[in-house]
C-alpha positions in Angstrom: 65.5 0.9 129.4 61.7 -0.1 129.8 62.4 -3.6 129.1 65.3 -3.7 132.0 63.0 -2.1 134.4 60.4 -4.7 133.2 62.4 -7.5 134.4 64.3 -6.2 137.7 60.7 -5.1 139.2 59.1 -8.3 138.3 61.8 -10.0 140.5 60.7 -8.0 143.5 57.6 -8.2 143.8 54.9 -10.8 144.5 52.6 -9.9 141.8 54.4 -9.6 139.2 51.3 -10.3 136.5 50.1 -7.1 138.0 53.0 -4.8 137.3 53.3 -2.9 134.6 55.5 0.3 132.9 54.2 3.5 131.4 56.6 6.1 129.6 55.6 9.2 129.0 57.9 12.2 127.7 59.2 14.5 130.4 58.6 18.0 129.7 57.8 19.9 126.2 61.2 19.1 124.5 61.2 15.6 124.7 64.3 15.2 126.1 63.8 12.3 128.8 61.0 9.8 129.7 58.9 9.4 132.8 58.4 5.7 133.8 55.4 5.3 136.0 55.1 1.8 137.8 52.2 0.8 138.6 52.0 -2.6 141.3 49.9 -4.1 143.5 49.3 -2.2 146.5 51.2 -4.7 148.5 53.8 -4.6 146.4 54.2 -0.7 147.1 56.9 -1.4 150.1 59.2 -4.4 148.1 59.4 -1.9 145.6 60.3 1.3 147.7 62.7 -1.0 150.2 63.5 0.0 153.7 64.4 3.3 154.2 64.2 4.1 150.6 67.0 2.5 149.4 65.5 0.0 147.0 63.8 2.6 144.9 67.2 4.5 145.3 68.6 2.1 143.8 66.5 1.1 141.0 66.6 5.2 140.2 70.5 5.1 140.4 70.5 2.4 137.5 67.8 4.3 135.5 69.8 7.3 135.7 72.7 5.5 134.3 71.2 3.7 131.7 69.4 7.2 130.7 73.3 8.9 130.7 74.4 5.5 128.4 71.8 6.6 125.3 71.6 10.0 125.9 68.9 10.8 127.4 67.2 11.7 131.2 64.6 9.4 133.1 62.3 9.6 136.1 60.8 6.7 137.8 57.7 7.5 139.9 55.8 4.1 142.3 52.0 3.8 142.3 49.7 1.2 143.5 46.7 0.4 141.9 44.6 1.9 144.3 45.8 5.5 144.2 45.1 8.0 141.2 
């Protein structure tokens, strides 16, 4: 799933060097994976699409590819900037 979501949000961005993935386990049971991107804070807007419905999108195909093995996912979009 990480590596998919490597190479979709390196296509809509325009600093891709600068993008990268973090997974993290959601909750105590390990049942699912929180995937943080983190992108250039120009790249904030490509990545979140007008009106939302880029990131909708992207969550939509997570979700499915998460149902596929088994498993939950959450996708959360930071810039570099923030904390």
């Amino acid at each position: 799933m990480q590596d998919f979501l490597q190479f979709v949000l390196k296509q809509l961005v325009n600093h891709p060097d600068e993008a990268t993935i973090t997974r993290t386990p959601l909750g105590n049971d390990g049942d699912g994976h929180l995937f943080t991107v983190t992108v250039n804070e120009e790249d904030v807007g490509c990545i979140i699409g007008k009106n939302g419905f880029t990131i909708s999108a992207l969550r939509s195909l997570l979700d499915a590819s998460a149902e596929k093995h088994g498993t939950k996912a959450r996708l959360k979009v930071r810039g570099h900037d923030e904390d």
